[in-house]
N, C-alpha and C positions, 0 to 999 in steps of 0.2 A: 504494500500500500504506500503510496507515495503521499507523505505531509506536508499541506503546505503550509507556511507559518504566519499567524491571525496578523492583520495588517493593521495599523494604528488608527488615524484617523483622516490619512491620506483618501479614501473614497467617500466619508464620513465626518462629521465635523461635529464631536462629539463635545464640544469647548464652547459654544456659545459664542464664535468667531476668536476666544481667544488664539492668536498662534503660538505655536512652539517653537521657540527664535532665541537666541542669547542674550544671558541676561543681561539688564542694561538699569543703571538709575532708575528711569523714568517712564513711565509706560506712554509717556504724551508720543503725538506722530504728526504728520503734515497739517491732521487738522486743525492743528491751530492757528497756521496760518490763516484758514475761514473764521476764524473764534478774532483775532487778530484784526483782520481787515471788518469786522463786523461791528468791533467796540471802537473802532474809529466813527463810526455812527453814533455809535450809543454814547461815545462820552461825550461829543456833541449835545445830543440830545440831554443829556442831563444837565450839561451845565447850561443851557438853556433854560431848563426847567425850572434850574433856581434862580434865575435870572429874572423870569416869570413870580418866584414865587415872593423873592423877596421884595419884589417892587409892587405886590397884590398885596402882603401884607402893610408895607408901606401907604398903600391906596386906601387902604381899608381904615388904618389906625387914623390915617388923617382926617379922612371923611367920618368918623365915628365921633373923633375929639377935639378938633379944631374945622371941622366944617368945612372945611376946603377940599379940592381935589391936588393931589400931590404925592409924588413919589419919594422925595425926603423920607429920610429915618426921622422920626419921634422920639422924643425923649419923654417921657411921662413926668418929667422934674417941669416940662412947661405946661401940665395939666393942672387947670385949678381943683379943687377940692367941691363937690355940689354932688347933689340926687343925680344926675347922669352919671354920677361915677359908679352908684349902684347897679341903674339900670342898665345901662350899656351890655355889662359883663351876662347879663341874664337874658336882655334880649340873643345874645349873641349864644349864649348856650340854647335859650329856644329853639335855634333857629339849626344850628348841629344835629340838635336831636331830632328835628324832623330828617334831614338831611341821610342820617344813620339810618329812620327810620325806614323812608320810603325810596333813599337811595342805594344806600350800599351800609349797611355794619360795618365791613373793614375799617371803615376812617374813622371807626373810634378808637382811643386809643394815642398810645406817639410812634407809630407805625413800623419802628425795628422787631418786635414781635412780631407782628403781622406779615413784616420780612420774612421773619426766622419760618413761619408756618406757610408761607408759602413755598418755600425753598423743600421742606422737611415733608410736607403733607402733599401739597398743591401741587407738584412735579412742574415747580418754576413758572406756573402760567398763572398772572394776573387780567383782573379785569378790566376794559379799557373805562368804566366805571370809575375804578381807584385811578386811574392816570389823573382823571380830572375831577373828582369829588374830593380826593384828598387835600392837593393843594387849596382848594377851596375855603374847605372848612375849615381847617389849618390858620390860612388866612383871618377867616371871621373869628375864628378864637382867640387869635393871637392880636389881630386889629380889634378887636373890643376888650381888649386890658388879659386875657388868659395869660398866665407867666411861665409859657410856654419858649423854645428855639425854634428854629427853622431845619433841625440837622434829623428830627426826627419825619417829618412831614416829607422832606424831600430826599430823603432814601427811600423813605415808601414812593414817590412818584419816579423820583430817575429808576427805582428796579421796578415798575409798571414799564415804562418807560424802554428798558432793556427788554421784557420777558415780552412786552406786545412785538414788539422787533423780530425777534425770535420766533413766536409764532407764528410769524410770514414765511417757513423756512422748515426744509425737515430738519431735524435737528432732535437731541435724545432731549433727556430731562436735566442730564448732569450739562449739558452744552447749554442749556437753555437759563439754568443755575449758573451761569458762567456771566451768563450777558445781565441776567438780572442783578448780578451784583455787580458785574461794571458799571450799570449804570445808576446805582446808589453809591459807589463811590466816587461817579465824577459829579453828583450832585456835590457829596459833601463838600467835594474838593472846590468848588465854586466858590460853595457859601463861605466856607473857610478860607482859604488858599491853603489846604493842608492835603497834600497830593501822598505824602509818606503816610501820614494819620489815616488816612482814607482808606490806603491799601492794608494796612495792617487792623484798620478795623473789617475791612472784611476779611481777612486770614483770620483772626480773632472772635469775630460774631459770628459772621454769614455766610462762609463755603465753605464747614464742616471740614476741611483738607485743605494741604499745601503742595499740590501739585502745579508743575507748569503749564498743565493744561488750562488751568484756571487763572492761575496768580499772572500768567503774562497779559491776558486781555485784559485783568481788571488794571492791571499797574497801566497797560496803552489807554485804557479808559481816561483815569486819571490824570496822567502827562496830557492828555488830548483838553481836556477840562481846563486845565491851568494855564494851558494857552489862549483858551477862549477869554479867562478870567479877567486881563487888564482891560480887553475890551469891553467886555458886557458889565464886571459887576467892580473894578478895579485892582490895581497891583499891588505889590507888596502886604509884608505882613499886617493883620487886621487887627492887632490893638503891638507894633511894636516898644517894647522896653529894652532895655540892655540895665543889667543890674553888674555894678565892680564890685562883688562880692568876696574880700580877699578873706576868707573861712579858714581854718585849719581844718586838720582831719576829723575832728569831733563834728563840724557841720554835717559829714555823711549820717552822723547817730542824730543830730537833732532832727536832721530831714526822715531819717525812718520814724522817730519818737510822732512828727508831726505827722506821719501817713500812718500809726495804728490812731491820731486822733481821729483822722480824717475816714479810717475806716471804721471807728466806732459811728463816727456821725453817718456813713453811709449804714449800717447794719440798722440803726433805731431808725431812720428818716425809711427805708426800705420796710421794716416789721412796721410802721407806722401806716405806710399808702395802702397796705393789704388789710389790716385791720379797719381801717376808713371804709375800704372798697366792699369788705363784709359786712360794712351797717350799712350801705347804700342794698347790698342786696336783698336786705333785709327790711326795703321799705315798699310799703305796700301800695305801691306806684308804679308804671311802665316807667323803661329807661330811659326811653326817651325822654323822660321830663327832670333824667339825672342832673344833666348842665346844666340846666338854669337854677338849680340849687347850689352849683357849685359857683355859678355865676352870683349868686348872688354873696354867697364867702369871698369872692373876688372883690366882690364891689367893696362890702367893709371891707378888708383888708386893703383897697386904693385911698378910704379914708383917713386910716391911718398912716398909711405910708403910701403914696402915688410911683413913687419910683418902683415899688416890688411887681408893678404890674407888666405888664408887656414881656420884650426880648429883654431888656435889660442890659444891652450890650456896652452902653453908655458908665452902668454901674464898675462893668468888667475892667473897662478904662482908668476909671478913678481908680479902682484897687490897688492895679500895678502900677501907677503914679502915687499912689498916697494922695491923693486929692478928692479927699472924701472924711468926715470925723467919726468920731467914736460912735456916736448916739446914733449916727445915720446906720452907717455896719451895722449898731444890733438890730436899731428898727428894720432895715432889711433881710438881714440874718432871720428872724423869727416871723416877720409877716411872708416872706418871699415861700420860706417855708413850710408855712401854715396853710397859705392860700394852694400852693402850687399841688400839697398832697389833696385836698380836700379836691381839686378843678381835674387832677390827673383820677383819681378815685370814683370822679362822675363818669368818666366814659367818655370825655370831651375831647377833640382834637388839636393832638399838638406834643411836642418832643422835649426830651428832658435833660439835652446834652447842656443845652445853656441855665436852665436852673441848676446845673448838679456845680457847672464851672462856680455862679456867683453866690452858690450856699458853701461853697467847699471854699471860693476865696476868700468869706467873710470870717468864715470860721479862722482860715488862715492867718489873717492878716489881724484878727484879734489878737492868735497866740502869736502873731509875730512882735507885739509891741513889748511883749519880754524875753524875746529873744534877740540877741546880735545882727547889727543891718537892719537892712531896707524893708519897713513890714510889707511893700509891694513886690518882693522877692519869696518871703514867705506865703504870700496873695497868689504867688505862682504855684508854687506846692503844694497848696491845697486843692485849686483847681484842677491840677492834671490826677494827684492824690482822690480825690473824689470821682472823679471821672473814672480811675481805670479801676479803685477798688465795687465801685457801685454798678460797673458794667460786665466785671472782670477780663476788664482791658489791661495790662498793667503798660503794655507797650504802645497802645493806642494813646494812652494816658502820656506819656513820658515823649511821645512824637509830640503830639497837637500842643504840646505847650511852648514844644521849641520852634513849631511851625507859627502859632498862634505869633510869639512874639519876636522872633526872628535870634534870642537870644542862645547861641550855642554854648555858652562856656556854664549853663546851669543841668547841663543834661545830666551830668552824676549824681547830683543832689534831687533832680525830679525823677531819676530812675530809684533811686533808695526809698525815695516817700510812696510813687505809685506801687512800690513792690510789696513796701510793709503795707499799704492799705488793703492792697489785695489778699494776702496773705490773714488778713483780721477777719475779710469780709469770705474769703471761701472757708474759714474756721468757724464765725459766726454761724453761717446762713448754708443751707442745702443749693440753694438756689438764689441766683442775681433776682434783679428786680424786670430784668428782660424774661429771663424763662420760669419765673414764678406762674405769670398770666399764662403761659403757654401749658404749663404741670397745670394748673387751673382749669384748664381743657379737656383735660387727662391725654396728653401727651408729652410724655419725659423722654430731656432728651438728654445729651452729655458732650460737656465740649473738652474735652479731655483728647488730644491727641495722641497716636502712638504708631508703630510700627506691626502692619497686622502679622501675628505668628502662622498665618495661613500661608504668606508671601515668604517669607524669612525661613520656613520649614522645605527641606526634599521629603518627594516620596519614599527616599531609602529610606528615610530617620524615623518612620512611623511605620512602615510597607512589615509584613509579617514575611520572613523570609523562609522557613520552614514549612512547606506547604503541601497537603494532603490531596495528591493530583489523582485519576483516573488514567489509564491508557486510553490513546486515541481509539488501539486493536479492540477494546474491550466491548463482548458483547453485550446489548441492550437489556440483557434477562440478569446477566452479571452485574449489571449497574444497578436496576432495580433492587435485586437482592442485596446491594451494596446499602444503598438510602434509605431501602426501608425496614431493612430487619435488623441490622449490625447499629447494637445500643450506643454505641460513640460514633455514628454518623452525621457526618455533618449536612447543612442544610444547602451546601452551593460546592462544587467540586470543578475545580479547572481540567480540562480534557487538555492531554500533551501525548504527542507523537514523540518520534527521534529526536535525539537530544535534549529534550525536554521542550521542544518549540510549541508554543501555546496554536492549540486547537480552538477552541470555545470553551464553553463555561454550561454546566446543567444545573439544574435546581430539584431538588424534592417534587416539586411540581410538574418539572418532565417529567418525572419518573414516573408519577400516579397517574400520569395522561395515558403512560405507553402502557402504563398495565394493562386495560383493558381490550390492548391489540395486539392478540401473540403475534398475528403475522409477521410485528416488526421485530420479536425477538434474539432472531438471529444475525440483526442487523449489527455492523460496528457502532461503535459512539461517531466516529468519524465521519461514517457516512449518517449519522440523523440530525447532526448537532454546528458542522462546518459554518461557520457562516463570515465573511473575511470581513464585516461590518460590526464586530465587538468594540468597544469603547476598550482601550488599553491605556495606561499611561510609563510613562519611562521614569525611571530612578531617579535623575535630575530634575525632573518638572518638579514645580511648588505644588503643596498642597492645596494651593488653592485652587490650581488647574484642575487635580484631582477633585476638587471640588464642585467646579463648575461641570466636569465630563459625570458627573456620579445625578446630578439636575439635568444636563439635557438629555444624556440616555435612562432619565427612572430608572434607577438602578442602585444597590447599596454597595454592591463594592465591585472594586475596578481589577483588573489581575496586572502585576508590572511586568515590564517585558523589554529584555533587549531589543533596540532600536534597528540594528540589523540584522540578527539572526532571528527573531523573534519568540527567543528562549523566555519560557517562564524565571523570573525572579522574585517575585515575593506576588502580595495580596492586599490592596486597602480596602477595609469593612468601613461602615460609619461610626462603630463605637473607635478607630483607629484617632479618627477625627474628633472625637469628643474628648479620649484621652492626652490629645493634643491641648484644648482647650484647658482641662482641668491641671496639666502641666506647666502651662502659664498663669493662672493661679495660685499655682504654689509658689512660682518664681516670684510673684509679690508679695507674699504671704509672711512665706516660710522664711525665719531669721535663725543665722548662725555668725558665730564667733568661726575664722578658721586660723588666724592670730591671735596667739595667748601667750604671757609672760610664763614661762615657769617656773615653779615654787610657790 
């Protein structure tokens, strides 16, 4: 009988297109060149978008508060104190919550969640709905006093923005996650001029991975953005300082001392918006009529302090100049804060990177008045400290401050604060204040990167090499007798000829089929069972290949096999792969000493 030996996946494509090719870095390929040339659109488009939205806010705030039509920044320091200041905020949440109600839900909210569950859930496709409700509402929340930023609103539009694109195009879900979050990073990047911050908040928030698949369009996104920037919304840095800070090396421990305050203050102001957001649920009223209750916490809180309302961005300035007094910082520090949980907790529209900057720099620049230097140095600290602990940013944090103010020589002391904040706030808290709402959904998610042990494993290293084979010669009544009578038989048997060259594979299930037909008793195995379209995998392939061949051919275990003889060499089962699994758990786990003093 002449064997001929089971072929791989040459006629058969048992991988779900993955190929079997040498190992390399990076699994990315030509396409991103299309991913490439696409986010040159999209970053366009985004920073358009804020271009759009900032001058809609601007539109709005003026025509609310000064009666005018005008795209001017507002400063609520020129707002006088009157019942409009109550009402405004309430009208303006009124009018959201119809907006939520009969337009689209998503825009409630400060729209990085909303990101994050579309990316995770939604397979990257937004509705052309949110491209343009968002910004909207956004607008009227934030132009009728909400003490909201523009950074949350317009990541949700530039990634509407990206994923509508996208959806012009065949294109998977992870390509489509590519563009959506180019195009929330070249909004930021507008709004801000923070092109490094931008890209590293999406590696950090919103593409789950750090591939070049992804990480090169979103970074073309951005570069594309920052050059639109002088045109559309202006150049250079958007509150520049430069601080001579000549510190000795203790300044590194005062900068982390002030990023666990800054992550205490994110842990309570976080436990605070959730416990708020649970007595709103608990009121026996549609949500829609949420914002205008929190509008109306807005409106006091404008009477008290006018400056806590809006973007604030005016505030952000005084900080890091010191051009601002004591009494002002707490009355902002405490109404900004007050109001901002109570208006974010309604359901209202609008983002919380610019409240988190001027509660975290108020707090700052408090504790900087007894500490060494410039308290608008400290005002620094706290703001990137706040940001990356309350987002679990730490590097997001530690960029946008040096982008914010063009100031490089503070980057050691803003990396030590956003690190210790971070580090408070993921010891605190199970979850940020982004993926809390989302766990609130019931969808937990984990931004823990790592190196998958599916990729990093061979099939040698798990493949059972000792294997309990069939002759190909054997006959069919011989094999039956084998499977079903013999108490240590197994439930799957590799069939091999000469040399041991893999034939196929039978199961208990053949066997109880052939029962019922002597005629085929006297049959070989070889001749019942040949089939050159067996899913096989090779000793080198990762396990994950193994993985992906064991899903496209339903099948639990794969037989290994020389590449060109097609000698059997081992067996992966699925419990092979679980032990794999439970193996890397112990590697986190399991602690030892293998250095010891003796005596």
């Amino acid at each position: 009988m002449q064997d001929t030996p089971i072929q791989s996946s040459h006629s058969h494509d048992f991988s779900g297109g993955a190929s079997r090719k040498d190992n390399g870095d990076f699994t990315t390929d030509k396409r991103v060149l299309v991913l490439i040339a696409m986010a040159l659109v999209v970053g366009t488009g985004g920073a358009f978008a804020a271009w759009v939205l900032i001058n809609l806010i601007a539109l709005v705030s003026n025509a609310v508060w000064l009666f005018k039509i005008s795209t001017e920044p507002l400063s609520f320091a020129m707002v006088t104190r009157s019942p409009w200041m109550v009402a405004a905020p309430i009208l303006g949440g009124l009018v959201i919550g119809l907006m939520a109600r009969y337009g689209s839900e998503k825009i409630r909210g400060h729209g990085i969640p909303e990101a994050i569950e579309a990316i995770l859930i939604g397979g990257s496709r937004m509705s052309p709905k949110v491209a343009v409700l968002k910004p909207l509402s956004s607008a009227i929340s934030i132009g009728s006093g909400g003490p909201f930023g523009a950074e949350g609103p317009i990541i949700m539009t530039g990634g509407a923005i990206g994923s509508l694109f996208a959806q012009f195009f065949h294109m998977s879900a992870a390509e489509r996650k590519t563009l959506l979050v180019a195009g929330a990073a070249a909004g930021m990047t507008a709004v801000f001029g923070t092109p490094i911050a931008a890209v590293m908040l999406a590696v950090e928030l919103l593409l789950f991975e750090w591939k070049p698949r992804s990480f090169i369009p979103v970074a073309v996104a951005a570069c594309v953005s920052v050059v639109w920037r002088p045109v559309l919304l202006g150049s250079g840095a958007l509150f520049p300082a430069h601080f001579d800070m000549s510190l000795s090396w203790w300044s590194i421990v005062l900068a982390a001392g002030l990023g666990i305050v800054s992550g205490l203050q994110s842990g309570l102001l976080t436990t605070l918006l959730y416990k708020i957001e649970d007595a709103f649920e608990k009121l026996p009223i549609h949500w829609m009529w949420w914002p205008a209750l929190g509008g109306l916490v807005v409106g006091l809180g404008g009477l008290i302090e006018p400056r806590a309302l809006g973007v604030g961005y005016d505030i952000v300035a005084d900080l890091l100049h010191s051009h601002i007094t004591i009494a002002a910082v707490l009355a902002i520090l405490l109404v900004k804060a007050g109001i901002w949980l109570v208006a974010l907790s309604s359901g209202t529209s609008g983002g919380v990177l610019a409240p988190l900057l001027i509660l975290g720099g108020t707090l700052g620049w408090l504790v900087g008045l007894i500490l060494p230097g410039d308290p608008g140095f400290w005002a620094m600290l706290g703001m990137a400290a706040m940001m990356g602990g309350t987002m679990r940013a730490p590097l997001t944090g530690t960029f946008f401050a040096v982008e914010l103010t063009g100031d490089m020589s503070a980057l050691v002391p803003l990396l030590a604060a956003t690190v210790a904040a971070y580090a408070v706030t993921v010891l605190l808290l199970k979850r940020s204040i982004l993926t809390e709402k989302i766990a609130r959904r019931g969808q937990h998610i984990t931004r823990e990167y790592g190196i998958d042990p599916f990729e990093l494993t061979r099939a040698r290293d798990i493949m059972i090499s000792k294997v309990d084979t069939l002759p190909a010669s054997m006959r069919l009544s011989e094999a039956l007798t084998q499977m079903t009578e013999q108490p240590d038989a197994h439930r799957f048997y590799p069939v091999v000829g000469d040399n041991d060259r893999l034939v196929g594979m039978i199961s208990r299930a053949d066997a109880l089929r052939w029962q019922g037909k002597p005629e085929l008793m006297d049959q070989s195995l070889y001749d019942a069972i040949s089939d050159t379209s067996l899913p096989v995998a090779h000793a080198e392939d990762t396990v994950g290949r193994v993985a992906d061949i064991m899903i496209q051919a339903d099948t639990g275990r794969v037989p290994v096999v020389e590449p060109q003889t097609g000698r059997l060499v081992g067996l992966i089962a699925r419990k092979d792969l679980l032990r794999l699994r439970s193996a890397t758990n112990r590697a986190e786990l399991e602690r030892g000493a293998y250095l010891r003093s003796k005596g």
